[in-house]
One Martini backbone bead per residue (centre of mass of N, CA, C, O) as a GRO file, in nm:
protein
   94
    1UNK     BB    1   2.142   3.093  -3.252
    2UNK     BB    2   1.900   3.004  -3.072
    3UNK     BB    3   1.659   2.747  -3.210
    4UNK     BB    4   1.473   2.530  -3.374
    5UNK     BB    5   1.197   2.709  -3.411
    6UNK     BB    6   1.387   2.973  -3.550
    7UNK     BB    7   1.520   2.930  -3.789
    8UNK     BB    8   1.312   3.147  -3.999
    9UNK     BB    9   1.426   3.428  -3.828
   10UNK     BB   10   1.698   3.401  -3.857
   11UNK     BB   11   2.019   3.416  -3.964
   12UNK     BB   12   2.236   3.324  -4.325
   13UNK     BB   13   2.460   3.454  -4.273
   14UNK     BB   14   2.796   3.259  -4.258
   15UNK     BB   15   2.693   2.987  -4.354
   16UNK     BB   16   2.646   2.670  -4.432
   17UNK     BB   17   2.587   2.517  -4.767
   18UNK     BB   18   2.326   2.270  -4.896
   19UNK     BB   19   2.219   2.136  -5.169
   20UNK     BB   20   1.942   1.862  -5.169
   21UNK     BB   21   1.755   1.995  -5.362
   22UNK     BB   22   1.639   2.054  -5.724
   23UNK     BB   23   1.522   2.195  -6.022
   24UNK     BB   24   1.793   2.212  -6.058
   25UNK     BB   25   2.067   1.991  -6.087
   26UNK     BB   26   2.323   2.111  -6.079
   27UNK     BB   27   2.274   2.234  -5.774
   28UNK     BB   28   2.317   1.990  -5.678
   29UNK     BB   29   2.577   1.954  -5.398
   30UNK     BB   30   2.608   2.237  -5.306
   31UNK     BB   31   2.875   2.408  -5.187
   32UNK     BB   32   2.873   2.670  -4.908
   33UNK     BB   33   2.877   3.006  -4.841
   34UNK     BB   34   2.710   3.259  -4.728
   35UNK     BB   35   2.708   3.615  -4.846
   36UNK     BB   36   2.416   3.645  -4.939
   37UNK     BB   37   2.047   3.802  -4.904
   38UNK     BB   38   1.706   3.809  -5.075
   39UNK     BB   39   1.421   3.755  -5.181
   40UNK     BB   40   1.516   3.529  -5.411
   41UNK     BB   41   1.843   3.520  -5.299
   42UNK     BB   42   2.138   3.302  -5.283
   43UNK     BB   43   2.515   3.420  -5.213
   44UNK     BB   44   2.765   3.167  -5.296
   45UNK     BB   45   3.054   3.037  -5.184
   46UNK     BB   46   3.262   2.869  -5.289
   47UNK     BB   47   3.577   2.629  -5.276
   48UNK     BB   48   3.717   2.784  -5.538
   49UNK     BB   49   3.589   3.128  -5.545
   50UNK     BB   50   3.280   3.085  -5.626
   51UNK     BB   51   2.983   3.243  -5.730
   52UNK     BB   52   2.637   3.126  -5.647
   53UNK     BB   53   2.284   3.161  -5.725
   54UNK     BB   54   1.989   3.083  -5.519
   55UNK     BB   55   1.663   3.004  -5.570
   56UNK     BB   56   1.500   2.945  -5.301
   57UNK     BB   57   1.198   2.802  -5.471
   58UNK     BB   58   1.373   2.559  -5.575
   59UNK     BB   59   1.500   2.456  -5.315
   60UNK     BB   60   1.686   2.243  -5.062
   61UNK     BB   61   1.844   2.296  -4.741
   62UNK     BB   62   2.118   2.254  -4.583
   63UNK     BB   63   2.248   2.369  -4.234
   64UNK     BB   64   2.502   2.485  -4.088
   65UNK     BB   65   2.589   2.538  -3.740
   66UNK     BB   66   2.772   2.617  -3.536
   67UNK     BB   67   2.728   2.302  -3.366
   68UNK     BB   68   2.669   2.129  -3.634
   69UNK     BB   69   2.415   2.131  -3.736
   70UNK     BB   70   2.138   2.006  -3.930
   71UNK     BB   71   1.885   2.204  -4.146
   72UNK     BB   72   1.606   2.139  -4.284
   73UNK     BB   73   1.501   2.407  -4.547
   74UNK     BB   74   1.261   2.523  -4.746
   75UNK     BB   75   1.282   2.792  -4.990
   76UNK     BB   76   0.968   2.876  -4.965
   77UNK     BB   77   1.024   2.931  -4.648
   78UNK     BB   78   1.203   3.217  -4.702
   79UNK     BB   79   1.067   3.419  -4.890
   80UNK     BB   80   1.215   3.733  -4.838
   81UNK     BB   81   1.314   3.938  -4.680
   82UNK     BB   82   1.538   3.944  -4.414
   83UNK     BB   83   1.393   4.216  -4.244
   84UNK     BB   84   1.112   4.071  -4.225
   85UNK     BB   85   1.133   3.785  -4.121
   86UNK     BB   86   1.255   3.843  -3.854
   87UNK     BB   87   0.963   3.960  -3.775
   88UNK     BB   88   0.791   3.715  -3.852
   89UNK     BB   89   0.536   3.523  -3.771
   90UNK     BB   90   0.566   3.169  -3.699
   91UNK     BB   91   0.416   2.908  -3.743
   92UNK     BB   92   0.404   2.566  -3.654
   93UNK     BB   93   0.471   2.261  -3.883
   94UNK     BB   94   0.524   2.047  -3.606
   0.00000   0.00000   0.00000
């Protein structure tokens, strides 16, 4: 990851993720590595080996950065397939 800045045009392919609000309940609180990325949903392996669902639209990502950093997220500034995302200028919203 280069700085937090750029943070919505990284990989998060191999992050550490944990779901901090969602619509849907259950995902509260799940927590596990991203192992795929797609245009509306992010594929995390939990800590039991079960593979699950995200879909970015609905989530807020708390994401630990290999520095051991935590960013949160809205799901809904990630919706793009991901090799799109990367090359997009993104505005500074803070």
């Amino acid at each position: 990851m280069r700085n937090l800045s750029h943070i919505l045009q990284d990989e998060f392919i191999g992050l550490d993720v944990k779901v901090a609000k969602s619509t849907n309940p259950s995902c509260v609180g799940l927590r596990g590595k991203v192992i795929n990325e797609t245009r509306n949903t992010f594929r995390v392996l939990c800590k039991n080996n079960e593979e699950k669902v995200l879909i970015k639209e609905n989530c807020i990502f708390h994401f630990t950065l290999p520095d051991k950093t935590v960013v949160e997220v809205d799901g809904k500034s990630l919706i793009g397939r991901p090799e799109d995302r990367v090359k997009k200028i993104v505005r500074r919203r803070w």
